[in-house]
mmCIF file of the N, C-alpha and C atoms, coordinates in Angstrom:
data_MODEL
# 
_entry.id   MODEL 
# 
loop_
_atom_site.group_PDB 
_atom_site.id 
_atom_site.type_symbol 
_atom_site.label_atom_id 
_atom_site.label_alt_id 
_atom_site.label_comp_id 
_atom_site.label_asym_id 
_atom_site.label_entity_id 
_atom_site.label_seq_id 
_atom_site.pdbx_PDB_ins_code 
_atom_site.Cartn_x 
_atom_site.Cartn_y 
_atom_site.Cartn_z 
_atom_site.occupancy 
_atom_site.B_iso_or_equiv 
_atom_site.pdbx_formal_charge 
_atom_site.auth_seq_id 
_atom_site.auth_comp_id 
_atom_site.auth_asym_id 
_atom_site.auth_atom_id 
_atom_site.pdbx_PDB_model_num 
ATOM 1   N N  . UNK A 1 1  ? 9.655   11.618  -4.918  1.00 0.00 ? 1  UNK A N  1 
ATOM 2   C CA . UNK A 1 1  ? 8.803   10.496  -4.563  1.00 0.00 ? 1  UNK A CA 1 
ATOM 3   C C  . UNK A 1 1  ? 7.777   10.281  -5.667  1.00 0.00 ? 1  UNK A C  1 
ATOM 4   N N  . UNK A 1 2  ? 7.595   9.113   -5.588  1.00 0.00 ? 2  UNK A N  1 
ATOM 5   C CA . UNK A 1 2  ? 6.571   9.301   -6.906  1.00 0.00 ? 2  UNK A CA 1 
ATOM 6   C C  . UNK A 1 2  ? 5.340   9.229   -6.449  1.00 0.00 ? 2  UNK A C  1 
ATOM 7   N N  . UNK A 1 3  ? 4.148   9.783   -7.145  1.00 0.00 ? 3  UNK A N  1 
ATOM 8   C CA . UNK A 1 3  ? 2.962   9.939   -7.184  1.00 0.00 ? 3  UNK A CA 1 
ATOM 9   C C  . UNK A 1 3  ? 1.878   9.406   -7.548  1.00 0.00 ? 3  UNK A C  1 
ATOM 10  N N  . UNK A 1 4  ? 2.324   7.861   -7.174  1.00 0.00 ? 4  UNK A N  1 
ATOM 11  C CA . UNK A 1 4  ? 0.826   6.477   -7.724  1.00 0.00 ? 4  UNK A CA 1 
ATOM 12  C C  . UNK A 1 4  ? 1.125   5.399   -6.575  1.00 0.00 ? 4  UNK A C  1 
ATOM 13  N N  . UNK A 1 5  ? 0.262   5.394   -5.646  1.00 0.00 ? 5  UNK A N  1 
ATOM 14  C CA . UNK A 1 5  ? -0.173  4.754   -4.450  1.00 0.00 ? 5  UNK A CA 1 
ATOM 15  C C  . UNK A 1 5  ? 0.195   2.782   -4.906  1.00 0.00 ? 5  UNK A C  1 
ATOM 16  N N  . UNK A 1 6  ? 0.642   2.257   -4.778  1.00 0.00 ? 6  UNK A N  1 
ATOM 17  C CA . UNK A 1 6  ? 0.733   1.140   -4.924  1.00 0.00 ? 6  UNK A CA 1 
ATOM 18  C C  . UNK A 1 6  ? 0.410   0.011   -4.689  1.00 0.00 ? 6  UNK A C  1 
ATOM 19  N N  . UNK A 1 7  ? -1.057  0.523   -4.231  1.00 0.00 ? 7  UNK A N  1 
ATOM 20  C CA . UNK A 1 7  ? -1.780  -0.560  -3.844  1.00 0.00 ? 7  UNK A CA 1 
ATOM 21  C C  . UNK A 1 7  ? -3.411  0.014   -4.759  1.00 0.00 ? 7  UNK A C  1 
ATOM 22  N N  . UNK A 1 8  ? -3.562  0.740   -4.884  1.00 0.00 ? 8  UNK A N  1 
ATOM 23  C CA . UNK A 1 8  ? -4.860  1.388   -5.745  1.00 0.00 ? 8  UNK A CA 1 
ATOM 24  C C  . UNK A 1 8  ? -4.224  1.951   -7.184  1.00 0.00 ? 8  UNK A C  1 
ATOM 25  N N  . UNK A 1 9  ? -3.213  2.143   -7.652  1.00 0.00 ? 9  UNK A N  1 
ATOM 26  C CA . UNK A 1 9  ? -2.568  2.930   -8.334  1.00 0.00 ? 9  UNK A CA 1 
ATOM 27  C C  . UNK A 1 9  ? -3.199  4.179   -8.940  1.00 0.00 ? 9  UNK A C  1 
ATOM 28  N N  . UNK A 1 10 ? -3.849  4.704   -7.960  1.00 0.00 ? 10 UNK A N  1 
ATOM 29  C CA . UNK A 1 10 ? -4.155  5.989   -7.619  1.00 0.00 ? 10 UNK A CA 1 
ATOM 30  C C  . UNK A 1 10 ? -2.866  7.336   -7.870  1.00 0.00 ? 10 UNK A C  1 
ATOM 31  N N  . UNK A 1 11 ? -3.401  8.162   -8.905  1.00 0.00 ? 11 UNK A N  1 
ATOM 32  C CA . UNK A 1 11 ? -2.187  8.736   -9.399  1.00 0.00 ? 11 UNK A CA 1 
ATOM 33  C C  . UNK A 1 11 ? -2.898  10.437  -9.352  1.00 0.00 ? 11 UNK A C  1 
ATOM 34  N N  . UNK A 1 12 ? -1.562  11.495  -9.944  1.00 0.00 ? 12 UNK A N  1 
ATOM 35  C CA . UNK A 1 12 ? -2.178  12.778  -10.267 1.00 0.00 ? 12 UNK A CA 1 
ATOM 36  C C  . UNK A 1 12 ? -3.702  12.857  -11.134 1.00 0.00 ? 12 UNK A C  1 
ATOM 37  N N  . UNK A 1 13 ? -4.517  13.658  -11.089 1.00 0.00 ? 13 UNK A N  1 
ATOM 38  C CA . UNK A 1 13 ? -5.599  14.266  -11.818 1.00 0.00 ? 13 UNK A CA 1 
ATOM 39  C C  . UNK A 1 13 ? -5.150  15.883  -12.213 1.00 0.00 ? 13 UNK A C  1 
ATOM 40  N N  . UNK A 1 14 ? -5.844  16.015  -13.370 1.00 0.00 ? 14 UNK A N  1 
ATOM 41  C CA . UNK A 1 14 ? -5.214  17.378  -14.399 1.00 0.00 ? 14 UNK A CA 1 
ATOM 42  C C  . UNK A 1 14 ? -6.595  17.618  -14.138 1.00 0.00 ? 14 UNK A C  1 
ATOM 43  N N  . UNK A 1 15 ? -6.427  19.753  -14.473 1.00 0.00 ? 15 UNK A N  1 
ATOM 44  C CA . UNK A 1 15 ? -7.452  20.022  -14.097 1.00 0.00 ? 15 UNK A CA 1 
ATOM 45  C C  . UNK A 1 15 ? -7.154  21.661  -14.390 1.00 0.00 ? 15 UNK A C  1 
ATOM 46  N N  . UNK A 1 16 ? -8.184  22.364  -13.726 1.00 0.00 ? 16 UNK A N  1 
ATOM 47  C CA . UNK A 1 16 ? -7.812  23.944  -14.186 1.00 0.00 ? 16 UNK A CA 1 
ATOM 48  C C  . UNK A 1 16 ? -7.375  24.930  -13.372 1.00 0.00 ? 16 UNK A C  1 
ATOM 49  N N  . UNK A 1 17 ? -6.827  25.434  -13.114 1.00 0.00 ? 17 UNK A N  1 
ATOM 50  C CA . UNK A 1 17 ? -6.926  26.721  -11.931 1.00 0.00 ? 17 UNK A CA 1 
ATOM 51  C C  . UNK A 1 17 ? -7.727  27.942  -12.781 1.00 0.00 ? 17 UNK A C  1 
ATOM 52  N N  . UNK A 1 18 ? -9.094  28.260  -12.024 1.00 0.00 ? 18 UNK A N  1 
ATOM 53  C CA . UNK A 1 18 ? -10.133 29.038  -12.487 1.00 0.00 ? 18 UNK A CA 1 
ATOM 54  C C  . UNK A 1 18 ? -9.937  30.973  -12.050 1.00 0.00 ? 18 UNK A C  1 
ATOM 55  N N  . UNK A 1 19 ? -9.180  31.766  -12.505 1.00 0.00 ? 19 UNK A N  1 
ATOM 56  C CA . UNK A 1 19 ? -9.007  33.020  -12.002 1.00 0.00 ? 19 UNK A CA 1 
ATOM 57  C C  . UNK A 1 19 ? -11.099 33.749  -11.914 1.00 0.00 ? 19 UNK A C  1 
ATOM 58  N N  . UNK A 1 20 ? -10.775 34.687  -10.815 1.00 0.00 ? 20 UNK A N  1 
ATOM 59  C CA . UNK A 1 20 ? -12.416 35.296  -10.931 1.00 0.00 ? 20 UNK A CA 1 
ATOM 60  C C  . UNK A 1 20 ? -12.052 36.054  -12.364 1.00 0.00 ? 20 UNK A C  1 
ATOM 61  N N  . UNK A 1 21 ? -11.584 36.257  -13.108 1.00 0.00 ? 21 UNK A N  1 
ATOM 62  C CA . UNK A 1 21 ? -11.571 36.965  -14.209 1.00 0.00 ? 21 UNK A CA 1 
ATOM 63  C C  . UNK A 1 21 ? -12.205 35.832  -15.563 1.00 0.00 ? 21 UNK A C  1 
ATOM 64  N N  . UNK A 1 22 ? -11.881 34.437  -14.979 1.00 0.00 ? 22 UNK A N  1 
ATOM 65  C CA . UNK A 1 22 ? -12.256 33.427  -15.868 1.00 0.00 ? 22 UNK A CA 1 
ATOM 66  C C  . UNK A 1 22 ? -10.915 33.046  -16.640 1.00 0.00 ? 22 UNK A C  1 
ATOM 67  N N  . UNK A 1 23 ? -9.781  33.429  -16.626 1.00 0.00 ? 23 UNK A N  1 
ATOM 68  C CA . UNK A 1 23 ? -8.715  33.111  -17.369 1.00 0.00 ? 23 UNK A CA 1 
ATOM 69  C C  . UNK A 1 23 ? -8.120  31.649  -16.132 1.00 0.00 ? 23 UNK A C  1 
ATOM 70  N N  . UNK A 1 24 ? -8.096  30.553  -17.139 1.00 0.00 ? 24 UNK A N  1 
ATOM 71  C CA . UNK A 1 24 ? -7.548  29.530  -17.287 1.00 0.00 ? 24 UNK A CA 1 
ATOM 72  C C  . UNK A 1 24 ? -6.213  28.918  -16.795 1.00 0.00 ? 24 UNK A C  1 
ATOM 73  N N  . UNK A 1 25 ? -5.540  28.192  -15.853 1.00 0.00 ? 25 UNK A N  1 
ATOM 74  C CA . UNK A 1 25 ? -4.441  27.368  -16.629 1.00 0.00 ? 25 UNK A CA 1 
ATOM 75  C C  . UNK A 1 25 ? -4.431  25.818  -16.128 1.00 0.00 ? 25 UNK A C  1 
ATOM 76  N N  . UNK A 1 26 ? -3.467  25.357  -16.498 1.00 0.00 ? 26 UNK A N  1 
ATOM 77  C CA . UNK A 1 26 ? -3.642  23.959  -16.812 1.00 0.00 ? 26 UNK A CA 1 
ATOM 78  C C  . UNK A 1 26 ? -2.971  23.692  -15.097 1.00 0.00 ? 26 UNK A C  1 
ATOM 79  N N  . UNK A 1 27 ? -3.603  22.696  -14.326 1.00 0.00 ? 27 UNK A N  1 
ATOM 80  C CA . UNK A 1 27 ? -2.876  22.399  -12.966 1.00 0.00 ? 27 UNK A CA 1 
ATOM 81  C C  . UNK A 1 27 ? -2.915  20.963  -12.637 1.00 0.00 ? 27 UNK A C  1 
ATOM 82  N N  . UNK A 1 28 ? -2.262  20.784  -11.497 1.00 0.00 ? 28 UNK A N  1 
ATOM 83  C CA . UNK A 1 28 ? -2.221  19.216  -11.615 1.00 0.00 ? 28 UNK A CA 1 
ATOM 84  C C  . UNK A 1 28 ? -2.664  18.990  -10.004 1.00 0.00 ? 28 UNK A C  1 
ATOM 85  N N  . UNK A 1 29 ? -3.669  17.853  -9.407  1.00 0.00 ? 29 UNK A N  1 
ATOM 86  C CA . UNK A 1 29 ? -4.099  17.644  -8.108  1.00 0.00 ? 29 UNK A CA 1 
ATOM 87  C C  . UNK A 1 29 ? -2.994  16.341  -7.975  1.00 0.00 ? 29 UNK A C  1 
ATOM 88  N N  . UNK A 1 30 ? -2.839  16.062  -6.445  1.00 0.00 ? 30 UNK A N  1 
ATOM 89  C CA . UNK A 1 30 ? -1.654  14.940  -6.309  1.00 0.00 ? 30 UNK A CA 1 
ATOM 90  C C  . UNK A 1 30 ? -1.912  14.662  -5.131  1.00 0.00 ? 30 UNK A C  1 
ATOM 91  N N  . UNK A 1 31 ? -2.563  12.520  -4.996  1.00 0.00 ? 31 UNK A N  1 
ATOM 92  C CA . UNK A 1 31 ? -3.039  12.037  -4.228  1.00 0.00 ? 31 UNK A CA 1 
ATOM 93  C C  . UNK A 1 31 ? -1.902  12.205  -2.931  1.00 0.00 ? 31 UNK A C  1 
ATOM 94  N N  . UNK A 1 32 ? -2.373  12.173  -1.654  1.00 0.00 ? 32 UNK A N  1 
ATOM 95  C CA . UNK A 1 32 ? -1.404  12.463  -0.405  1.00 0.00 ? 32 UNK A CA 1 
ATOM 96  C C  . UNK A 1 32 ? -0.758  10.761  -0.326  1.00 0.00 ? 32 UNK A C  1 
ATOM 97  N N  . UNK A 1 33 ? 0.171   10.897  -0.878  1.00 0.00 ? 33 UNK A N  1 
ATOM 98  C CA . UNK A 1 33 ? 1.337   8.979   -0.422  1.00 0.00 ? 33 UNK A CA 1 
ATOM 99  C C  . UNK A 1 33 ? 2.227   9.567   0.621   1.00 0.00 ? 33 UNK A C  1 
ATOM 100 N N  . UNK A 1 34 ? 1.932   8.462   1.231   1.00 0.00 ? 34 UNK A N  1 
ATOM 101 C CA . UNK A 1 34 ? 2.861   8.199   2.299   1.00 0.00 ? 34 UNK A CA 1 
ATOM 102 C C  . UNK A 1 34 ? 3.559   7.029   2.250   1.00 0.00 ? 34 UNK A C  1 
ATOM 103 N N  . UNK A 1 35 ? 5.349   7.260   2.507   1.00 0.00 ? 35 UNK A N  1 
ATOM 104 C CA . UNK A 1 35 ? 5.608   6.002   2.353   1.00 0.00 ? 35 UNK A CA 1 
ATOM 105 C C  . UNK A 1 35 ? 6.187   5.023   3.527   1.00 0.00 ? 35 UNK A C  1 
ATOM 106 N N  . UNK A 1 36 ? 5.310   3.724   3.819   1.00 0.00 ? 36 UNK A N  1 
ATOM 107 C CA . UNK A 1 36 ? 5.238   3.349   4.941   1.00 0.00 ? 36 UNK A CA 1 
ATOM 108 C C  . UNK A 1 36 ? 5.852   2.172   4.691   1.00 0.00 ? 36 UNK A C  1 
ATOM 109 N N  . UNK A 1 37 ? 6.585   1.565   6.153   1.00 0.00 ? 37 UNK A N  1 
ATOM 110 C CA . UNK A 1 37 ? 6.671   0.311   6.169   1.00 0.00 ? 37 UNK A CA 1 
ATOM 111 C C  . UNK A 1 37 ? 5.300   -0.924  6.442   1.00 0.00 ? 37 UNK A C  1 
ATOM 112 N N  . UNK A 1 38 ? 5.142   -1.924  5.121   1.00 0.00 ? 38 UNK A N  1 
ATOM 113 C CA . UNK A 1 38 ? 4.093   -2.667  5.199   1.00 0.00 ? 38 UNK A CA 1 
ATOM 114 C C  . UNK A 1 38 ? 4.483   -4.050  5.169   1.00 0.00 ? 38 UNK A C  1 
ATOM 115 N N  . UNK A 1 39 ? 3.566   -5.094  5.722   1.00 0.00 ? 39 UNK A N  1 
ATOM 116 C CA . UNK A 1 39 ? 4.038   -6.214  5.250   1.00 0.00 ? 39 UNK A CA 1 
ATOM 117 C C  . UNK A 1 39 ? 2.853   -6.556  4.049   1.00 0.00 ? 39 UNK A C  1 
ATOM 118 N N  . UNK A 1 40 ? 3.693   -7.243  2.958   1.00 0.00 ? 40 UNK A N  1 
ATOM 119 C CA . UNK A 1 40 ? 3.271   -7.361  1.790   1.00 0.00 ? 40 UNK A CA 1 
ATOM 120 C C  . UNK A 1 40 ? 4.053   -8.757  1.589   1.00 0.00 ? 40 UNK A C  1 
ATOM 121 N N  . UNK A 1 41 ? 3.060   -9.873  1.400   1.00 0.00 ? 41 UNK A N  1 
ATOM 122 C CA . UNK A 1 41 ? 3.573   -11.243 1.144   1.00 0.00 ? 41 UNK A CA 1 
ATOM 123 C C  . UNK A 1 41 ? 3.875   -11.834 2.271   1.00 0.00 ? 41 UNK A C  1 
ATOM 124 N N  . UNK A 1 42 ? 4.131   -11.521 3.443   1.00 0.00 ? 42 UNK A N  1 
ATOM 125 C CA . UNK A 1 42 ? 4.394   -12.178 4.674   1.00 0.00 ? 42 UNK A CA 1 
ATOM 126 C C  . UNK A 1 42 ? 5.910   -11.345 5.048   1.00 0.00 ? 42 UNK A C  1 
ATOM 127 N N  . UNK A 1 43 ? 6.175   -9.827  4.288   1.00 0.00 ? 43 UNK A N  1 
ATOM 128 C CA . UNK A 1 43 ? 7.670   -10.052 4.634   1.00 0.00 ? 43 UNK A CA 1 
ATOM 129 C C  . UNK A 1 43 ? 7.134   -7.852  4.724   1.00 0.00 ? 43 UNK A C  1 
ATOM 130 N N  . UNK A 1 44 ? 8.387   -7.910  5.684   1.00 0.00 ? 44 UNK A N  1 
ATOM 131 C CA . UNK A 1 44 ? 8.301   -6.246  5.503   1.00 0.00 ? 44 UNK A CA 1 
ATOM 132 C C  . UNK A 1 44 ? 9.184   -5.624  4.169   1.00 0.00 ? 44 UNK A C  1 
ATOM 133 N N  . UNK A 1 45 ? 8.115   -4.460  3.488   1.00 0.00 ? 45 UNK A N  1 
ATOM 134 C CA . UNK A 1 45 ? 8.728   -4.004  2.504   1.00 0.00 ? 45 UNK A CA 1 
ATOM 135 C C  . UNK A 1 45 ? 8.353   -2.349  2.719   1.00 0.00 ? 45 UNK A C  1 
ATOM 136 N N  . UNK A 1 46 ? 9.106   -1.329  2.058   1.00 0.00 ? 46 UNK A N  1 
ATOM 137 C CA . UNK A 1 46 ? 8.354   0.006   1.856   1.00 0.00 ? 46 UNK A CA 1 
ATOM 138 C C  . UNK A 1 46 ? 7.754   0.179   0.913   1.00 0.00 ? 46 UNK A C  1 
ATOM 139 N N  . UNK A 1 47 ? 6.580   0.611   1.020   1.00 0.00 ? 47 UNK A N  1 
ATOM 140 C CA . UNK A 1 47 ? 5.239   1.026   -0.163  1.00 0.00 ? 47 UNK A CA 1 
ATOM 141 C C  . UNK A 1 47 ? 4.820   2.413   -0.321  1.00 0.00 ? 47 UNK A C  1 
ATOM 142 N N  . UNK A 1 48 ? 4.688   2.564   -1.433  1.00 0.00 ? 48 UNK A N  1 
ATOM 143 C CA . UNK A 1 48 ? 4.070   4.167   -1.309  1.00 0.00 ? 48 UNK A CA 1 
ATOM 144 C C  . UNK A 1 48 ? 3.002   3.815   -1.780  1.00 0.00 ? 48 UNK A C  1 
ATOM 145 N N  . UNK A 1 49 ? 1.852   4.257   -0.560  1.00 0.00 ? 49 UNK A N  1 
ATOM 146 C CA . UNK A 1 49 ? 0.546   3.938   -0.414  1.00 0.00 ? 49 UNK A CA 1 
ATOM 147 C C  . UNK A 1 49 ? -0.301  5.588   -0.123  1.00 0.00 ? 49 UNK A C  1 
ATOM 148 N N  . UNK A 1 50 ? -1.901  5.376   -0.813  1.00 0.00 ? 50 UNK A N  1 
ATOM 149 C CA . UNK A 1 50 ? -1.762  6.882   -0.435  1.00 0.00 ? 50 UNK A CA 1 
ATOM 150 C C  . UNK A 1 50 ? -2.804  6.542   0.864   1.00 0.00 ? 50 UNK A C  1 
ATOM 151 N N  . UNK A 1 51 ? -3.311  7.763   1.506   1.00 0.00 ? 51 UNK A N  1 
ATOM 152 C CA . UNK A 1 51 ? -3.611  7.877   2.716   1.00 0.00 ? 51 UNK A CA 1 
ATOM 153 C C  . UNK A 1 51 ? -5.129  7.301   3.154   1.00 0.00 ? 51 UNK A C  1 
ATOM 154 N N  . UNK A 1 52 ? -6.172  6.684   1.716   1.00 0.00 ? 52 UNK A N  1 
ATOM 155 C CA . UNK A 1 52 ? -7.297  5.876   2.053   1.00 0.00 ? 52 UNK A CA 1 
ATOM 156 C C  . UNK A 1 52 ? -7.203  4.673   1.970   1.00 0.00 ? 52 UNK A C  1 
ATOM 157 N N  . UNK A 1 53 ? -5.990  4.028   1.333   1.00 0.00 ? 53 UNK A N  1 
ATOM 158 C CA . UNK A 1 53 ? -5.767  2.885   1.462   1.00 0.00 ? 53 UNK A CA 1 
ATOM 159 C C  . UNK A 1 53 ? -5.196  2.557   2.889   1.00 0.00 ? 53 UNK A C  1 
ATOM 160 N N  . UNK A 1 54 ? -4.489  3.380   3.662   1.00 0.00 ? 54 UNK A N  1 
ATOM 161 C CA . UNK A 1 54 ? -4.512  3.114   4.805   1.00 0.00 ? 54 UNK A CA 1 
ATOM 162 C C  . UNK A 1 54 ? -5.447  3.025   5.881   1.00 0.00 ? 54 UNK A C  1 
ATOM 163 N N  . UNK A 1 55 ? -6.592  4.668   5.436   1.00 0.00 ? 55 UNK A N  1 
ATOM 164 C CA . UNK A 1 55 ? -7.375  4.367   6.617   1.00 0.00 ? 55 UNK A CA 1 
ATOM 165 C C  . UNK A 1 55 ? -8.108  3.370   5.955   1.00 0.00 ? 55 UNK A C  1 
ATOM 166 N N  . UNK A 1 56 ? -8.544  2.868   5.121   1.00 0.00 ? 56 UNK A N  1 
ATOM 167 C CA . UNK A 1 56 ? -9.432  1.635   4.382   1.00 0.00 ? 56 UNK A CA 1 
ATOM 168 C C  . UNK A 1 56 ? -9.323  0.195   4.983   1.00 0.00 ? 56 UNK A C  1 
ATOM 169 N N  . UNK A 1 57 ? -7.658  0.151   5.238   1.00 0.00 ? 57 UNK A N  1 
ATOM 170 C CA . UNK A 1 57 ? -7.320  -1.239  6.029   1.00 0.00 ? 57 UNK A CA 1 
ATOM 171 C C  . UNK A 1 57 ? -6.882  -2.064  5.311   1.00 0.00 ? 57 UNK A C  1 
ATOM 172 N N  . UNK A 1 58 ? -6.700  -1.507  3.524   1.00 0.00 ? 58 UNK A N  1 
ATOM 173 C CA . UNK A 1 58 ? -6.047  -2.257  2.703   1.00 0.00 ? 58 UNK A CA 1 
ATOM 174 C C  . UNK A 1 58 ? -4.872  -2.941  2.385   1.00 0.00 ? 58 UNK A C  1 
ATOM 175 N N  . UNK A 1 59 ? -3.936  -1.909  3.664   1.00 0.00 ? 59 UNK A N  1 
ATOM 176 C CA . UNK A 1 59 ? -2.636  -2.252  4.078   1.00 0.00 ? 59 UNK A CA 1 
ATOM 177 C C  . UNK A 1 59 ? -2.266  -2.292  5.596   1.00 0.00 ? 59 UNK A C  1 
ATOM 178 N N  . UNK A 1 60 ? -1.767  -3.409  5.835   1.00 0.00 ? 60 UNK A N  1 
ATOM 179 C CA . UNK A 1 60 ? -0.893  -3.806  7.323   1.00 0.00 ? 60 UNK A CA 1 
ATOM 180 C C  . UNK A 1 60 ? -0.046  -3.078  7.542   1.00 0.00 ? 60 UNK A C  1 
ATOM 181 N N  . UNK A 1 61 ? 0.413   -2.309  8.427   1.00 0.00 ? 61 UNK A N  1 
ATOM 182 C CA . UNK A 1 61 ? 1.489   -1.797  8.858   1.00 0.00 ? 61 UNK A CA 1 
ATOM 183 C C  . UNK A 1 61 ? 2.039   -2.474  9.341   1.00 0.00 ? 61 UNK A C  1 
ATOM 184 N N  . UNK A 1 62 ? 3.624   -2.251  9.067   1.00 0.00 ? 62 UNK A N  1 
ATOM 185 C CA . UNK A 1 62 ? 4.736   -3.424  10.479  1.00 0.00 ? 62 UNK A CA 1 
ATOM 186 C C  . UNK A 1 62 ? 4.914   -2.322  11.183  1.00 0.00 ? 62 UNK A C  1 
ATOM 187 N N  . UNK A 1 63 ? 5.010   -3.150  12.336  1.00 0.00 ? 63 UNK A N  1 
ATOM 188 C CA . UNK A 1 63 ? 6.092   -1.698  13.253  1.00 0.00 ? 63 UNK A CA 1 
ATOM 189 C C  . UNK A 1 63 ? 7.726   -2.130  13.741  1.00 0.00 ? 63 UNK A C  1 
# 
């Protein structure tokens, strides 16, 4: 699934995993998408939207 919300294009953030020793590595955070049926344009389509654009209200759900 891919990992950029399609309505915010809200994507991964890079970042560190911090050991208590202080040793380093490179990690990756990854917004929660869900992929829902929405109407988009007047018509139902599937979107991968992530999970504040929903509670936000930025997207209609069909049912």
């Amino acid at each position: 699934m891919a990992h950029v919300c399609e309505i915010c294009n809200k994507g991964p953030m890079s970042g560190m995993n911090v050991a208590h020793s202080h040793l380093k590595t490179k990690r990756r955070w990854y917004p929660n998408i869900q992929r829902v049926r929405a109407i988009v344009d007047g018509e139902v389509k599937r979107v991968n939207v992530c999970t504040r654009c929903l509670r936000s209200g930025k997207v209609q759900r069909a049912i």
